[in-house]
DRENPA-3360 file (N, C-alpha, C; in nm, 2 decimals, always signed):
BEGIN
1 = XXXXXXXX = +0.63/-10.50/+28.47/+0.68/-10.37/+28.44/+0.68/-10.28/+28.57 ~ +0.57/-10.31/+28.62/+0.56/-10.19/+28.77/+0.68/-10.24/+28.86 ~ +0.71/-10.36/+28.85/+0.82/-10.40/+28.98/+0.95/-10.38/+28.94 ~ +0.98/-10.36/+28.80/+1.11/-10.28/+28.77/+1.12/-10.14/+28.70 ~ +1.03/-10.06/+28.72/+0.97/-9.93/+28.76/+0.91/-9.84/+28.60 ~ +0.91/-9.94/+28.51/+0.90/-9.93/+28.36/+0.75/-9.92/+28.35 ~ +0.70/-9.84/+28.20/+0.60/-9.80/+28.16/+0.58/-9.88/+28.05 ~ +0.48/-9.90/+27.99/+0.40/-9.95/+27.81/+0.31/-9.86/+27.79;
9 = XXXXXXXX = +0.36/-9.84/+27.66/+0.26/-9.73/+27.58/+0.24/-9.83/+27.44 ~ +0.13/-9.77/+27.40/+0.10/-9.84/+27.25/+0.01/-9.71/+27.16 ~ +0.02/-9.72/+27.08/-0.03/-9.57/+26.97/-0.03/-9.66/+26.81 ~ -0.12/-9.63/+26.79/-0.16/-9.63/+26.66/-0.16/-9.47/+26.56 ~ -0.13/-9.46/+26.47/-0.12/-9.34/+26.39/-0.16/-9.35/+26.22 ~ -0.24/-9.33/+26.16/-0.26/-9.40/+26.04/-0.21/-9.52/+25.97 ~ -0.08/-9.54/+25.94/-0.01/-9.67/+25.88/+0.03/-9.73/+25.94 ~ +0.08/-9.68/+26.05/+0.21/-9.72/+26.17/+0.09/-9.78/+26.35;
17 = XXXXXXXX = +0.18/-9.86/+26.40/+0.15/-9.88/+26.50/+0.27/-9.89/+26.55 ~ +0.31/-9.79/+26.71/+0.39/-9.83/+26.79/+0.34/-9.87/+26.92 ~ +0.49/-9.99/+26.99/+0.48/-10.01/+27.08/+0.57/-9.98/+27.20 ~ +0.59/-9.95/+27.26/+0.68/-9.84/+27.33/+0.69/-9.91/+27.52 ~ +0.82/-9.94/+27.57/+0.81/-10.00/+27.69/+0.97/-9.86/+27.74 ~ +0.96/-9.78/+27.84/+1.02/-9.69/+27.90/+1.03/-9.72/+28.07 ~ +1.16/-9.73/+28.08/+1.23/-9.76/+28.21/+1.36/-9.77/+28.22 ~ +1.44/-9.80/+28.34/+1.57/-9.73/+28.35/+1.64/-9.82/+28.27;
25 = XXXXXXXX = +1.78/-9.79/+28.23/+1.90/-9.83/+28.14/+1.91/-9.97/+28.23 ~ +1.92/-9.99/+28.32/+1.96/-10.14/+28.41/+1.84/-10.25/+28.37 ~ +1.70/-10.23/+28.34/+1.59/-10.28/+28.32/+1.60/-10.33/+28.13 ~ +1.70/-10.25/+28.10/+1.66/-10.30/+27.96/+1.61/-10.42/+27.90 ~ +1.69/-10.48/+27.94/+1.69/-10.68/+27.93/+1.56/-10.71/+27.93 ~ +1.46/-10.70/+28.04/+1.36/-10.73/+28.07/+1.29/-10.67/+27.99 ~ +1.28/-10.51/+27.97/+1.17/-10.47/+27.89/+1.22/-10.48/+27.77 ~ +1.30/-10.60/+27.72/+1.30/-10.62/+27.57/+1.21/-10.76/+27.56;
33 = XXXXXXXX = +1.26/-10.79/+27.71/+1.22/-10.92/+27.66/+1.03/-10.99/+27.63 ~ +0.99/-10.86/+27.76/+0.84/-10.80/+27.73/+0.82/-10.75/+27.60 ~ +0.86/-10.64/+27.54/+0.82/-10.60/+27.43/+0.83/-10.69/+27.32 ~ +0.91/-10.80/+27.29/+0.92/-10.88/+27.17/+0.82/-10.99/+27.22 ~ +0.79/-11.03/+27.29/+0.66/-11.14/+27.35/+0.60/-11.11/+27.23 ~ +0.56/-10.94/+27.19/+0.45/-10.95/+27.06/+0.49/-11.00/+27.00 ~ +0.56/-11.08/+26.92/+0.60/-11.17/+26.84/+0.57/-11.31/+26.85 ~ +0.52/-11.37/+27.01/+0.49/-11.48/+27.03/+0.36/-11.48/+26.95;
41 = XXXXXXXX = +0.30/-11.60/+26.89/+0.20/-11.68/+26.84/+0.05/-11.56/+26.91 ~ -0.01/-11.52/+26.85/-0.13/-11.43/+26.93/-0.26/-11.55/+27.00 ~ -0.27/-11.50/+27.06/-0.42/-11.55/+27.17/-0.46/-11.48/+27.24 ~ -0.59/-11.50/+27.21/-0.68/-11.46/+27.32/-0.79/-11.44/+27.30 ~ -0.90/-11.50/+27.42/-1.00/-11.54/+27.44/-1.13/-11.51/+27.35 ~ -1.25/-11.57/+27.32/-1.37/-11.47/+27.26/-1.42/-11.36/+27.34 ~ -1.42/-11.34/+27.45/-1.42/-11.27/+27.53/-1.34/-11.16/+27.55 ~ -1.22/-11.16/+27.53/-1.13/-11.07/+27.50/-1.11/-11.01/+27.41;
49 = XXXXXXXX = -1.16/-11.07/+27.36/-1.16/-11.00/+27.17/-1.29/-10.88/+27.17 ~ -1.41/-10.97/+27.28/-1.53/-10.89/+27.20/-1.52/-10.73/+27.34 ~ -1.44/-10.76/+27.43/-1.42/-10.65/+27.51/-1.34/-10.56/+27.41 ~ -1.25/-10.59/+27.38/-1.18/-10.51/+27.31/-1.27/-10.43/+27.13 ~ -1.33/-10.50/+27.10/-1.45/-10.51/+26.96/-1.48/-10.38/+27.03 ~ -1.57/-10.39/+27.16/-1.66/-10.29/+27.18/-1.61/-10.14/+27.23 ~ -1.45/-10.17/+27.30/-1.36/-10.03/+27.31/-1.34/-9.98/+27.17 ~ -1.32/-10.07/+27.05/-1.28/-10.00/+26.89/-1.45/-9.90/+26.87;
57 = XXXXXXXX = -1.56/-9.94/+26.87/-1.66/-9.91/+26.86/-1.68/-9.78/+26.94 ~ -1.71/-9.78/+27.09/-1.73/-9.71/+27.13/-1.62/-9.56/+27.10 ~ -1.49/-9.64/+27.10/-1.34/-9.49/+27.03/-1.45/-9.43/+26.90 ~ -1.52/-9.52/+26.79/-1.58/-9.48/+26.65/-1.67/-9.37/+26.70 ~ -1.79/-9.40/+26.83/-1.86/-9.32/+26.81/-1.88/-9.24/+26.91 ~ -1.80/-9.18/+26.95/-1.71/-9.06/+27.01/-1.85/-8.90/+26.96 ~ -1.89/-8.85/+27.02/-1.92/-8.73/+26.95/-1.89/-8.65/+26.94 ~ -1.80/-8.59/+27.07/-1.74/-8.47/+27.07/-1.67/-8.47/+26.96;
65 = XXXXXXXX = -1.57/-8.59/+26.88/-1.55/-8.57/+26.77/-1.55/-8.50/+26.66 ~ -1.68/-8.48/+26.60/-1.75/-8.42/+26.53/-1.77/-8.27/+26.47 ~ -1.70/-8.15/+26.61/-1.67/-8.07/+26.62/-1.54/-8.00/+26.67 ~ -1.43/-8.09/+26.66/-1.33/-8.09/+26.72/-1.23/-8.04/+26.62 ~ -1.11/-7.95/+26.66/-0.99/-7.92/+26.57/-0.93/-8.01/+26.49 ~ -0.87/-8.15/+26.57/-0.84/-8.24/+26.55/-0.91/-8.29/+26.41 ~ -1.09/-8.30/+26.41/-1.17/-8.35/+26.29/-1.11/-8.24/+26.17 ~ -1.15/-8.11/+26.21/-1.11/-8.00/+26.14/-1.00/-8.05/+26.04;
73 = XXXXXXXX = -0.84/-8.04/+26.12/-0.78/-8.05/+26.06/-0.76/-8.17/+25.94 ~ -0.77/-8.28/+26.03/-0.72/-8.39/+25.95/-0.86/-8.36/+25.83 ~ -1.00/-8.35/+25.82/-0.99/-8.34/+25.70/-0.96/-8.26/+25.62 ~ -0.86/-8.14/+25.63/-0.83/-8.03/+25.57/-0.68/-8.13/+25.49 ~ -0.58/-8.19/+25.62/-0.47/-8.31/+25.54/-0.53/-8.43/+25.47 ~ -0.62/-8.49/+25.52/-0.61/-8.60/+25.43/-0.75/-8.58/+25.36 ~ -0.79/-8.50/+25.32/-0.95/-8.45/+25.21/-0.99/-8.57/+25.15 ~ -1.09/-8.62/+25.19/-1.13/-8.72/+25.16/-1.12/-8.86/+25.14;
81 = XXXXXXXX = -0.99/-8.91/+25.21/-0.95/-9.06/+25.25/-0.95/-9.11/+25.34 ~ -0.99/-9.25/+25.36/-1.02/-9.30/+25.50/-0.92/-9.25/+25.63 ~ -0.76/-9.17/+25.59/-0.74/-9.12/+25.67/-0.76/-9.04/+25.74 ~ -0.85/-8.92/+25.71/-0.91/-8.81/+25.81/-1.01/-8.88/+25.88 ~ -1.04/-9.06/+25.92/-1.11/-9.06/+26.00/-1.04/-9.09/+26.15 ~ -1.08/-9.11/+26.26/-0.96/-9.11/+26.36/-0.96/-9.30/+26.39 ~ -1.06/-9.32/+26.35/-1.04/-9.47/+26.40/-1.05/-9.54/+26.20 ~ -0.95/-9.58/+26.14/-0.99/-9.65/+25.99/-1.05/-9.76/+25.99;
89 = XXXXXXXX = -1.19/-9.79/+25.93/-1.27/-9.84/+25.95/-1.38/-9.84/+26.00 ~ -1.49/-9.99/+25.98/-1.63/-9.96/+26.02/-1.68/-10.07/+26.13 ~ -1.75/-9.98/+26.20/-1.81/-10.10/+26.32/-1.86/-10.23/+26.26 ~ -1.93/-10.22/+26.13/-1.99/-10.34/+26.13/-1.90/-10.47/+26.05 ~ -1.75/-10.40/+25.99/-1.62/-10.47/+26.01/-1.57/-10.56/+26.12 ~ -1.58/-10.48/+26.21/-1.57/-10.57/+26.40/-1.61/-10.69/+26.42 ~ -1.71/-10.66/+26.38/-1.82/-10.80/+26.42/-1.82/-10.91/+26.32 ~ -1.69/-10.87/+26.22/-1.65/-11.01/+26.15/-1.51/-11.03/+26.20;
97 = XXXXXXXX = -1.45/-10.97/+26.29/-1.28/-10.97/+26.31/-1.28/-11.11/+26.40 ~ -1.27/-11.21/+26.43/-1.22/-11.31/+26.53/-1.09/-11.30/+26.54 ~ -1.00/-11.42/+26.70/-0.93/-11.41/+26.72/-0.88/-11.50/+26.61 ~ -0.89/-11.60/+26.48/-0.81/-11.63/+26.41/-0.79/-11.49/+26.28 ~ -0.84/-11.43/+26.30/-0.79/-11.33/+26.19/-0.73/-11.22/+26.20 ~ -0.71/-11.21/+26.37/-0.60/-11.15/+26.43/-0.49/-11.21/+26.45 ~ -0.49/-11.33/+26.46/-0.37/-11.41/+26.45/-0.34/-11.40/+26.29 ~ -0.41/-11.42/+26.20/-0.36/-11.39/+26.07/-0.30/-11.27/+26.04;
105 = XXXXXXXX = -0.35/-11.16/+26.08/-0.28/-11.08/+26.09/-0.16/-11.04/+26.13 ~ -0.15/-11.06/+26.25/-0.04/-11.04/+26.30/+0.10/-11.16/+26.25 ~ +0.07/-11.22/+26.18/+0.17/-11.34/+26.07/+0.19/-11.23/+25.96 ~ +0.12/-11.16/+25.94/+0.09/-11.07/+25.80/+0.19/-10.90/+25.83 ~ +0.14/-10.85/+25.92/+0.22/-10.73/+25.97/+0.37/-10.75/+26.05 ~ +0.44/-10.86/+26.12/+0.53/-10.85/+26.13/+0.61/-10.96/+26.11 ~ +0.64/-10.91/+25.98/+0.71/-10.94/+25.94/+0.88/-10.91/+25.91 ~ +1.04/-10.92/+25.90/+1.12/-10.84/+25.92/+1.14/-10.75/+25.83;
113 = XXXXXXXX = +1.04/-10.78/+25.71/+1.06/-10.64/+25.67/+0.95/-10.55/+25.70 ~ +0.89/-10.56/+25.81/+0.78/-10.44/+25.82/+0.82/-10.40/+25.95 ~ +0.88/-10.46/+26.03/+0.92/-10.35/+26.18/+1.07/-10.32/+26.17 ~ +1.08/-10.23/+26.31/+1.21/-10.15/+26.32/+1.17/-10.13/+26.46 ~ +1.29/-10.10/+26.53/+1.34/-10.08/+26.67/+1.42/-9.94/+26.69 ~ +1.34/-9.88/+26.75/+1.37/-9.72/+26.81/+1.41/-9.71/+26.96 ~ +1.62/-9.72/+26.97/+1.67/-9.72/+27.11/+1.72/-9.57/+27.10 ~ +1.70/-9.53/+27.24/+1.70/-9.45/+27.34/+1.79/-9.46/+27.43;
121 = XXXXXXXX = +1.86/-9.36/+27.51/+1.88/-9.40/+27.66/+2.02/-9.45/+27.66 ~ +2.12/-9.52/+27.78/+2.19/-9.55/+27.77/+2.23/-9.72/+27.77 ~ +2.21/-9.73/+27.61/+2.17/-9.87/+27.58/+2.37/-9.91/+27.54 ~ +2.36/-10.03/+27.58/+2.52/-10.05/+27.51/+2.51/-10.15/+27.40 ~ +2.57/-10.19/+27.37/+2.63/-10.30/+27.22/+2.58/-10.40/+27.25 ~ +2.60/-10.48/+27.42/+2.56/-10.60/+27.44/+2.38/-10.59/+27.46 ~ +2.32/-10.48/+27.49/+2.19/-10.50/+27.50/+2.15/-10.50/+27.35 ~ +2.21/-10.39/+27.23/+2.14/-10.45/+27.12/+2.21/-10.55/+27.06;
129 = XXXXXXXX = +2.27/-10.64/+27.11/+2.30/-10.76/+27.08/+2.20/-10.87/+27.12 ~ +2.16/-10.80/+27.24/+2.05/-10.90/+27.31/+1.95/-10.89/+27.23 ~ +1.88/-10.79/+27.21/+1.77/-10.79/+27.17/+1.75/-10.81/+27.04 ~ +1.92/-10.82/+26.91/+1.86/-10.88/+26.81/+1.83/-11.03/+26.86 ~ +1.89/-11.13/+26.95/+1.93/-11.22/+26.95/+1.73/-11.26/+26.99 ~ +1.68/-11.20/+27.06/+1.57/-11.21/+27.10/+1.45/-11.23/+26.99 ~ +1.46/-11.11/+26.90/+1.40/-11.16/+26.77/+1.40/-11.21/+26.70 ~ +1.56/-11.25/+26.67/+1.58/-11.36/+26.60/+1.54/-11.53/+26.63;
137 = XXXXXXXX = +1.50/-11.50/+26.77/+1.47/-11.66/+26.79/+1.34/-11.66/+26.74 ~ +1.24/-11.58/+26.72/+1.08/-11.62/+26.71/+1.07/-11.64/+26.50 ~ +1.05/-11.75/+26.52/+1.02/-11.78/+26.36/+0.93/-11.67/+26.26 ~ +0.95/-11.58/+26.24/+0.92/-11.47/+26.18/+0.90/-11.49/+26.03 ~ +0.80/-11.52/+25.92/+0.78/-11.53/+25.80/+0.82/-11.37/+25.74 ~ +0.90/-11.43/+25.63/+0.90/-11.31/+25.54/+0.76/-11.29/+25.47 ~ +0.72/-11.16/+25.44/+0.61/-11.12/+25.35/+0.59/-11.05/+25.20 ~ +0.53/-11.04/+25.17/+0.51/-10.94/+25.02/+0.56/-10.79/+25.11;
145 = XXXXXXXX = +0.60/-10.73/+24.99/+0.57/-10.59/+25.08/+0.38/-10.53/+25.05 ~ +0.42/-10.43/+25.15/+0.26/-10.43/+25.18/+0.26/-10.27/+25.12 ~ +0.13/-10.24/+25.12/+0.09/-10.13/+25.02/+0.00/-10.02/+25.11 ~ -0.02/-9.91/+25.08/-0.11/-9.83/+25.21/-0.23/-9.87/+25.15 ~ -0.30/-9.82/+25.25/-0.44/-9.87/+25.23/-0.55/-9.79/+25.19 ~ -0.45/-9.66/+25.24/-0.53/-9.51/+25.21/-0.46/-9.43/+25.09 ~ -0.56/-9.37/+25.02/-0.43/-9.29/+24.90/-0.41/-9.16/+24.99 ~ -0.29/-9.08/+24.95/-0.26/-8.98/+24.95/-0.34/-8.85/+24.89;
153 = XXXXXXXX = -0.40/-8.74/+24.96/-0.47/-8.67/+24.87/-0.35/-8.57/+24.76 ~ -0.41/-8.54/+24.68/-0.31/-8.51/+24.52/-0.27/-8.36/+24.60 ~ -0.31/-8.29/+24.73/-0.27/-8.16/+24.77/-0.12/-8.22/+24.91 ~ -0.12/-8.32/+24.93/-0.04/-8.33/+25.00/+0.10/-8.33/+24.94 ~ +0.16/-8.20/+25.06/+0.33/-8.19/+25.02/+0.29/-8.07/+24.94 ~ +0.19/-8.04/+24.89/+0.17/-7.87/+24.79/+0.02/-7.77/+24.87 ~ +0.09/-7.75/+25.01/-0.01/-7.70/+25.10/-0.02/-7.51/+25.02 ~ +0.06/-7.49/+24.97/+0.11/-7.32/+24.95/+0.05/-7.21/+25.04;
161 = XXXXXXXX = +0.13/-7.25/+25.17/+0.08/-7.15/+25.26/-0.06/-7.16/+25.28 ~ -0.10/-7.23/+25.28/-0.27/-7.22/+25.27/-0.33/-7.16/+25.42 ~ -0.41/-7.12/+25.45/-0.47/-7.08/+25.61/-0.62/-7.12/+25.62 ~ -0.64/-7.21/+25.73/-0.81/-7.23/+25.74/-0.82/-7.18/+25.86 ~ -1.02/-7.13/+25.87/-1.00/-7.12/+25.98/-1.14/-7.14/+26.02 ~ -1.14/-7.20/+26.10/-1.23/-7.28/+26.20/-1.32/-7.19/+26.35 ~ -1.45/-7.12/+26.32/-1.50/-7.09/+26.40/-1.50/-7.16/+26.57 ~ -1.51/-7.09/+26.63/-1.47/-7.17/+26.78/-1.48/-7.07/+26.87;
169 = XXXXXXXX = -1.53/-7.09/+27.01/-1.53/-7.04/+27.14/-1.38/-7.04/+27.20 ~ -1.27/-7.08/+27.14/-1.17/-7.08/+27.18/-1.06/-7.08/+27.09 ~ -0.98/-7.02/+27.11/-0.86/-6.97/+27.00/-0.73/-7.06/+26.99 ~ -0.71/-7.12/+26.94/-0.65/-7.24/+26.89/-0.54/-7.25/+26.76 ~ -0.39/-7.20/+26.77/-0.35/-7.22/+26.65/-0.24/-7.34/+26.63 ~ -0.27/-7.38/+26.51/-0.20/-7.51/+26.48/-0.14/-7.47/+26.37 ~ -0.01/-7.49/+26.37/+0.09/-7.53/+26.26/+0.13/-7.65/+26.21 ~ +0.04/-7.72/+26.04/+0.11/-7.83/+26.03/+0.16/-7.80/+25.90;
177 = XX = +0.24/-7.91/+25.84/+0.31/-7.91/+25.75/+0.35/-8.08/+25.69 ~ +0.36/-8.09/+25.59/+0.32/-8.23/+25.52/+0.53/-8.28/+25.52;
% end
């Protein structure tokens, strides 16, 4: 990516995980053909796994957390479901995850009916021609549909104007909306 002057980003957001590759319109080809690699067969080492184990862990126990807008809010949106936490899930989960149950997974989540492709920029016909042609070559299983994992709290979508407000050394306003 650095030698054809392109970026990777990756974000996780409650249900959704994106993977995101940004670079010029001439580079497309390439950063598609990087970005769908996720679709190759997953691997990687025990070692890799448990470096990674211990970055999920250490993101869990964060403290500044604790007192943050960010905590504030989301438990104010998601009131009591494992989504107001910022990482879903528990450390002592981790330490049963191996690299075959991340390969299970990832058989499990992409599937074609669980992803989608968000183009940008000045892409033409033949590039998304390419890049279905690219996905289409990786043996991709169809799945069940899948179900959230978190409920919705019964106030979401019926905020009525509501206003909280959060003591703080610093003055902070946030407008959300469901």
């Amino acid at each position: 990516l650095d030698s054809i002057g392109a970026t990777v980003d990756a974000a996780t957001y409650r249900e959704m995980i994106q993977l995101k590759i940004c670079g010029a319109s001439e580079s497309f080809r390439q950063c598609a053909d990087i970005l769908t690699s996720v679709f190759s067969p997953f691997y990687a080492s025990a070692a890799e796994t448990n470096i990674e184990r211990r970055r999920i862990k250490s993101e869990i126990r964060e403290s500044d957390e604790n007192t943050s807008l960010d905590l504030f809010t989301r438990r104010i949106v998601w009131e009591n479901t494992p989504l107001e936490n910022p990482i879903i899930g528990r450390r002592s989960v981790l330490d049963k995850i191996g690299t075959k149950a991340l390969a299970d997974v990832q058989k499990k989540l992409l599937t074609p009916e669980n992803i989608y492709f968000c183009l940008t920029g000045a892409v033409s016909d033949e590039d998304i021609a390419y890049l279905c042609r690219l996905v289409e070559a990786y043996p991709l299983e169809h799945g069940a549909p899948r179900t959230n994992i978190a409920p919705i709290p019964t106030s979401f979508g019926k905020r009525n104007c509501r206003i909280e407000v959060k003591n703080s050394d610093s003055n902070i306003v946030r407008f959300n909306f469901d």
